[in-house]
C-alpha positions in Angstrom: 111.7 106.2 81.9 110.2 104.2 84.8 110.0 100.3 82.4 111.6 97.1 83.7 112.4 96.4 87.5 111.1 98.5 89.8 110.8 98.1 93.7 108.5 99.4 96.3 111.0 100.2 99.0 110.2 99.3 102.2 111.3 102.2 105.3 113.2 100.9 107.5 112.4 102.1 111.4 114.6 101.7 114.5 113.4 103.1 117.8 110.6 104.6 116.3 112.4 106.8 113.9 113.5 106.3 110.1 116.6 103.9 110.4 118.8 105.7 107.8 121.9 103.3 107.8 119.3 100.5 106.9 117.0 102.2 104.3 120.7 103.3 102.5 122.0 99.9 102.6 118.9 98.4 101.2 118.7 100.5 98.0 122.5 100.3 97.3 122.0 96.8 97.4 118.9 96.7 95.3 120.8 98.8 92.5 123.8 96.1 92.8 121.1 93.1 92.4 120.0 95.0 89.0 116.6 96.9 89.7 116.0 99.8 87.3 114.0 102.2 89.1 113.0 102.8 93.0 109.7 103.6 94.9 109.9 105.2 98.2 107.1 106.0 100.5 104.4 104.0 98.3 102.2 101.6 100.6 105.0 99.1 101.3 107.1 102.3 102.3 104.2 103.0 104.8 103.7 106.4 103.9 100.5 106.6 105.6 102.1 106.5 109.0 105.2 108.8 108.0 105.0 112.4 109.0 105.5 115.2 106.2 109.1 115.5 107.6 109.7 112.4 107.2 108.5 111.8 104.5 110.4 114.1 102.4 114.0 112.8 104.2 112.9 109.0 102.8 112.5 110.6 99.1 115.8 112.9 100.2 117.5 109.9 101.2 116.4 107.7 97.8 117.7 110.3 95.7 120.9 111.1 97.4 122.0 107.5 97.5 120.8 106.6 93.6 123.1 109.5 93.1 121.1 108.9 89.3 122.5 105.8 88.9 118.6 104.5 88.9 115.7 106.4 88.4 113.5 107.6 91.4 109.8 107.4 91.5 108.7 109.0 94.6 105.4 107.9 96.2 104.0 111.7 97.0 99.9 110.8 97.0 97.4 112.2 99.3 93.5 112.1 99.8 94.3 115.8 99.8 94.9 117.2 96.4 96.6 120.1 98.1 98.5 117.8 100.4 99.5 115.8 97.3 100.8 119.1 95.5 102.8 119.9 98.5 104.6 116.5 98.3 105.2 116.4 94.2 106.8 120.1 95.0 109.2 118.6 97.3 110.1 115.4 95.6 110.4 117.7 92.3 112.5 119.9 94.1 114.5 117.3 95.9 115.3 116.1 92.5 113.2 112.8 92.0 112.8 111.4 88.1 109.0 111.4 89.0 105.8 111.0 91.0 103.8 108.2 92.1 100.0 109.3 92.9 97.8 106.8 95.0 94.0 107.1 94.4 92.6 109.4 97.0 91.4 107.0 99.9 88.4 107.2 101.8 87.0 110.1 100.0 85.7 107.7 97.6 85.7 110.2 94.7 83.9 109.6 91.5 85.8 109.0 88.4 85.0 113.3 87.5 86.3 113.6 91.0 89.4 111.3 90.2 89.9 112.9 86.9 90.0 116.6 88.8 92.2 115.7 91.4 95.4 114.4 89.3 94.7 117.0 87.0 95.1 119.6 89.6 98.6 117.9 90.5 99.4 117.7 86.8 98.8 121.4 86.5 100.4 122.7 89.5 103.7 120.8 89.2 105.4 119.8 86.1 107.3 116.4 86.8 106.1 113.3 84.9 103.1 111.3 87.4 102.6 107.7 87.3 98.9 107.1 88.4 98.3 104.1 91.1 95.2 102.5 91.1 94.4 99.7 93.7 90.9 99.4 94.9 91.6 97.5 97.9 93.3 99.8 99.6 91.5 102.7 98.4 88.2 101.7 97.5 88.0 103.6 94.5 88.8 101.5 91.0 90.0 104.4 88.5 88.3 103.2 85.0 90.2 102.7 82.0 88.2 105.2 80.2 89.8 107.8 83.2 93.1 107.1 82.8 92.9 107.9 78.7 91.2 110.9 79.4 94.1 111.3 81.9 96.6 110.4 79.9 95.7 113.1 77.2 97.9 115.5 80.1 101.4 115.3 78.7 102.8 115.2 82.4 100.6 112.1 83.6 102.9 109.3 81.7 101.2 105.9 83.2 100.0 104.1 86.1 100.7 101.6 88.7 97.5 98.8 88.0 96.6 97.1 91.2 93.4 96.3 90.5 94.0 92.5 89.7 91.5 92.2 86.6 93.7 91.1 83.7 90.7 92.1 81.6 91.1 95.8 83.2 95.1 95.5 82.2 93.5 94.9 79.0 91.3 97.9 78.4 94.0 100.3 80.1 96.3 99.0 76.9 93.8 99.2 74.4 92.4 102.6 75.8 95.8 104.5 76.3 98.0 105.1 74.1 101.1 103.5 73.1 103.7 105.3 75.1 101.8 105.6 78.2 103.0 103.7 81.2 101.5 100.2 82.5 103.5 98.7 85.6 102.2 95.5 87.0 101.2 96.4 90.9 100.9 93.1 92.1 103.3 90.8 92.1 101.6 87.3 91.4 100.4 89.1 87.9 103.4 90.7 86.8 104.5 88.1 83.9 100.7 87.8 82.7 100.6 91.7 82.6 103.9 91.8 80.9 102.4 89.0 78.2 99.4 91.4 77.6 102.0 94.4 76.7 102.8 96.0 80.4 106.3 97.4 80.4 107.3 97.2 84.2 106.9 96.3 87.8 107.3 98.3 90.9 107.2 95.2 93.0 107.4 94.3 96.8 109.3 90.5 96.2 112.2 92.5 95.0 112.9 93.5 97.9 113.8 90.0 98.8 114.6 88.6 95.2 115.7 91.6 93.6 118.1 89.8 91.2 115.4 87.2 90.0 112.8 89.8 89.4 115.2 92.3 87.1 116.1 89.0 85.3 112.1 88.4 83.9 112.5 91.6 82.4 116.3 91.1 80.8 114.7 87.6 79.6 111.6 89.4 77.9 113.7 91.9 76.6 115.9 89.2 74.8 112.8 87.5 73.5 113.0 84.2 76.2 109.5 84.3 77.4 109.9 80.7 78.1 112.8 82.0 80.8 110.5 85.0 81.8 107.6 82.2 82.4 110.2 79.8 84.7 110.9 83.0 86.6 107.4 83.6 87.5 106.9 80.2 88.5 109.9 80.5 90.5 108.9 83.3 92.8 105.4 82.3 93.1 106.2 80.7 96.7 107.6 84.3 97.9 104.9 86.3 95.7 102.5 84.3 98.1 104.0 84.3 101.4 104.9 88.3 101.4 101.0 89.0 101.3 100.2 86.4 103.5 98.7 89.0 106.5 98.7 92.8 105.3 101.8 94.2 103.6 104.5 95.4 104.6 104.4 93.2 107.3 106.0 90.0 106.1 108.4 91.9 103.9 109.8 93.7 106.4 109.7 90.4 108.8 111.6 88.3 105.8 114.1 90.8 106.1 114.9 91.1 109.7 114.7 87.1 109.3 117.4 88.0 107.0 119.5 90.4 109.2 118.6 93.0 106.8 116.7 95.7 108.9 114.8 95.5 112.6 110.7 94.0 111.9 109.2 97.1 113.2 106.7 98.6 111.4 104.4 101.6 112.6 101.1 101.3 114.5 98.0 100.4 113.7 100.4 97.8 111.3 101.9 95.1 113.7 104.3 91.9 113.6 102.9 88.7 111.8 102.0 86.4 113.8 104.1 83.3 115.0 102.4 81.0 112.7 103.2 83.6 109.4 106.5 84.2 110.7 107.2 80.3 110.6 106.0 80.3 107.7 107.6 83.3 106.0 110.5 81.7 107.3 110.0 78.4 105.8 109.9 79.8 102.5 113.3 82.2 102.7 115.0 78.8 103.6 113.6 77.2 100.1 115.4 80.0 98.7 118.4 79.6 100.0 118.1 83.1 101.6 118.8 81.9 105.5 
């Protein structure tokens, strides 16, 4: 369901609200370039800083505009489990293909604790859920042995790895079994994950090089790794630059350097620095994006 291309949609904002035009724009054009499924209101979405209202209108919004065209995985995680089952009711309701759960943050749960608190979700709403595990936002590293206890819950179909450990990619594959899930979660490791048996990407460089990164996956599809391999060389320079200060923050200032959408992000996030934003800018030019 959720294999191959997907992007971590950034929110667009315009005088502090959501800028709707912009966010409807973007995702028409990332289902032209080719991406196969879309994220909103993960990290790069900035769904920390988004109300509950909001929120739900960037999922609404998704969906509306993939008019099923492209699957919809909507970000709906909490370090509340009841928060979090409040969210995967709307975005169930609202009509999204799935769920994306972040590890609760700050709580610091143990893995019992991790284990309870997606199972609750799993049990109170019936929609598939795609785990998301990335320890340096959340402090927490889910274990492999977690997620194929997890996985045993026909609902929970995979998970988002973040953790950058190629040896933990490993284990999750080895540990879970065949049909569950494993998207690559960071962008520099995508094609090693993919080499090691991952089946997607929910990726923040599409945003910028959508059509590049759905063409690794047609290439692995068709059996030309050596293609796939070129292709990860290729976007290593924009893999790089786009995490260069603290996501989404040089996505969303590539595309305003882009004319795509305004740079402004929400508070305690700011603008990149002049330095980065040379920088950033440097690198869309060696692209032939400006």
């Amino acid at each position: 369901m959720f294999r191959g291309s997907g992007v971590a949609l950034i929110t667009p904002f315009k005088n502090g609200t959501i800028d709707e035009s912009s966010l409807s724009k973007h995702i028409e054009a990332q289902i032209s370039a080719g991406t196969q499924f879309l994220v909103p209101c993960g990290t790069t979405g900035e769904s920390a800083t988004l109300s509950h209202e909001e929120h739900d209108r960037v999922v609404e919004i998704t969906i509306s505009v993939a008019a099923k065209r492209v699957k919809v995985l909507a970000g709906a995680g909490s370090n509340s489990t009841a928060e979090a089952i409040r969210l995967t009711q709307h975005a169930k309701k609202a009509g999204a293909d799935g769920v994306l759960h972040i590890n609760p943050y700050y709580n610091k749960p143990s893995q019992e604790g991790l284990y309870r608190h997606f199972e609750a979700i799993a049990r109170a709403v019936e929609v598939p859920l795609v785990l998301y595990n990335i320890p340096g936002r959340t402090s927490i590293n889910m274990l492999p042995e977690t997620m194929a206890k997890l996985a045993k819950i026909d609902t929970i179909i995979g998970v988002k790895e973040a953790s950058g450990s190629l040896v933990q990619v490993s284990d999750i594959i080895a540990a879970c079994p065949d049909d569950f899930l494993v998207l690559s979660g960071e962008d520099a490791l995508t094609f090693p994950m993919l080499a090691l048996g991952a089946d997607g990407a929910i990726s923040v460089t599409a945003n910028i090089l959508p059509q590049k990164c759905a063409q690794m996956f047609r290439d692995i599809e068709q059996g030309n790794w050596e293609g796939a391999r070129g292709l990860h060389f290729e976007l290593a320079g924009m893999n790089h630059v786009l995490f260069i200060e603290t996501n989404p923050a040089p996505v969303k200032a590539a595309l305003a350097l882009m004319k795509k959408i305004l740079p402004d992000l929400r508070l305690p996030l700011v603008q990149v620095s002049t330095e980065n934003l040379k920088a950033i800018q440097t690198v869309l030019k060696s692209y032939d994006l400006l």
